[in-house]
C-alpha positions in Angstrom: 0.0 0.0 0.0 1.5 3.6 -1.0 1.2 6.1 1.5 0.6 9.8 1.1 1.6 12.3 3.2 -2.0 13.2 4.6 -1.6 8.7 5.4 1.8 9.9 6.9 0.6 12.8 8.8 -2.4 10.8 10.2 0.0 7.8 11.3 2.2 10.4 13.1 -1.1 12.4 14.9 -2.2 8.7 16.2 1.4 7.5 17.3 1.4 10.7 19.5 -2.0 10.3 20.8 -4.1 7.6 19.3 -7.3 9.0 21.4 -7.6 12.3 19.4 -11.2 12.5 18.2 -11.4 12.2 14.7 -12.8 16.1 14.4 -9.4 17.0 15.9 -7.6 14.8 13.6 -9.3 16.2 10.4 -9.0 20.0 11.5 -5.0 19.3 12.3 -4.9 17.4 9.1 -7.2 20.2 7.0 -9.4 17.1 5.6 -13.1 16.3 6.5 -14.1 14.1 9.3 -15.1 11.3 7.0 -12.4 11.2 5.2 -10.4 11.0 8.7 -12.1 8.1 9.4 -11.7 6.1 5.7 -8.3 6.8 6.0 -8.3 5.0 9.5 -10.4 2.3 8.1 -8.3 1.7 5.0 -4.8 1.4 6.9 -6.1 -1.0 9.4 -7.9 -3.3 6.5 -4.7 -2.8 4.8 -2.6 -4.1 7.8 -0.4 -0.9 8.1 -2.2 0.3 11.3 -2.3 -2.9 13.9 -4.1 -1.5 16.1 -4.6 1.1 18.8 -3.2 1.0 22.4 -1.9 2.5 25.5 2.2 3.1 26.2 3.3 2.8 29.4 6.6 3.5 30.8 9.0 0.6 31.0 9.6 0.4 34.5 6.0 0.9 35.6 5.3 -2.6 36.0 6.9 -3.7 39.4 8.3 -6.8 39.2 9.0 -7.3 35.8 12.6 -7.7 34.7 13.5 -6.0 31.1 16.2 -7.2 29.2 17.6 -6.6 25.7 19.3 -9.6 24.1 21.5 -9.1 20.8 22.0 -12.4 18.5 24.3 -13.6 16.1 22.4 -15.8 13.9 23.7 -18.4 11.0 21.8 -17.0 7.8 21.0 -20.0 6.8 18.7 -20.5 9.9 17.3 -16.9 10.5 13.5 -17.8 9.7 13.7 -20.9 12.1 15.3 -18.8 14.8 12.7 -15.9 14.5 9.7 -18.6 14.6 11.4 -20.3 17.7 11.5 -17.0 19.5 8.3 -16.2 19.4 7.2 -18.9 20.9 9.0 -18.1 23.8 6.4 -16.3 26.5 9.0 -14.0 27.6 9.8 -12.3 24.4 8.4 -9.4 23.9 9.5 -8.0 20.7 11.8 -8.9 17.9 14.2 -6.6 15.6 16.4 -7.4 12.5 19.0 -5.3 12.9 22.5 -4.0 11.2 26.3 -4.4 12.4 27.8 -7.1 14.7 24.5 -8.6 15.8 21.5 -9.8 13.9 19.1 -9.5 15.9 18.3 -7.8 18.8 15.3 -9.4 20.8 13.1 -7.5 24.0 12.5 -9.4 27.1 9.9 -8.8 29.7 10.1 -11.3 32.4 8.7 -12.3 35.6 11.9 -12.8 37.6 15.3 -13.3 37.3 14.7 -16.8 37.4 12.1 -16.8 34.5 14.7 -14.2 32.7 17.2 -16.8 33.0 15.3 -19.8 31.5 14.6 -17.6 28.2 18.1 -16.8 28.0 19.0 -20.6 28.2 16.4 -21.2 26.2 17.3 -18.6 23.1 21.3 -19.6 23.7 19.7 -23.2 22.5 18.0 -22.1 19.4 19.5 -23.7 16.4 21.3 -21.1 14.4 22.1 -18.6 17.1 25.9 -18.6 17.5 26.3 -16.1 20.5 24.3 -13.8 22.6 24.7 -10.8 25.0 22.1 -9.4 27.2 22.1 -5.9 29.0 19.0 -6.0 32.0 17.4 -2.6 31.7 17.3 -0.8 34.9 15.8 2.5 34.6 14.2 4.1 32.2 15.3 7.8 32.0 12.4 9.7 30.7 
């Protein structure tokens, strides 16, 4: 799907608040109300919009542990690692990335315990070579 810059504009408006009132949205955007809301309509049939929800801050949720993990992956196996991963409960969110690591994987666990197991588990993956993991401690805002 080719996006225009009103599409653009629209996408950035709901990133920084996706609560805005589609009124607000059309008057910020200099369109009509309707055509706020087809807009809206077509990028989530489309699959570019996946959907609308709330961001927290990181370290509001006491008693999770937050970790970033960076792989080294064998080529060959990067589609079997990728579908492995996310079957792991822990793992929050997977990134293909550029320079010395290939991917670079967000954990939100339970405990250290619980953090520990997923990082056993990914270091078993077929195809992943070598890992190293940074616990994120506070989140400076």
């Amino acid at each position: 799907m080719d996006l225009d810059e009103t599409d653009r504009r629209l996408i950035a408006e709901l990133r920084d608040d996706a609560r805005l009132p589609a009124a607000t949205l059309a008057r910020r955007l200099g369109v009509s109300r309707g055509t706020v809301q087809n807009r809206i309509d077509r990028l989530v049939a489309a699959g570019v919009v996946l959907g609308f929800t709330v961001r927290v801050r990181g370290d509001v949720e006491a008693g999770r542990i937050r970790a970033i993990t960076a792989l080294e992956v064998r080529s060959a196996d990067l589609k079997l690692v990728i579908a492995a991963l996310k079957r792991l409960p822990d793992v929050a969110r997977i990134h293909s990335t550029n320079g010395r690591w290939d991917l670079v994987v967000e954990v939100n666990a339970g405990d250290l315990a619980s953090l520990d197991r997923t990082l056993h588990d990914m270091r078993a993956i077929r195809g992943v070579s070598l890992s190293e993991t940074s616990i994120l401690l506070s989140e400076m805002t």
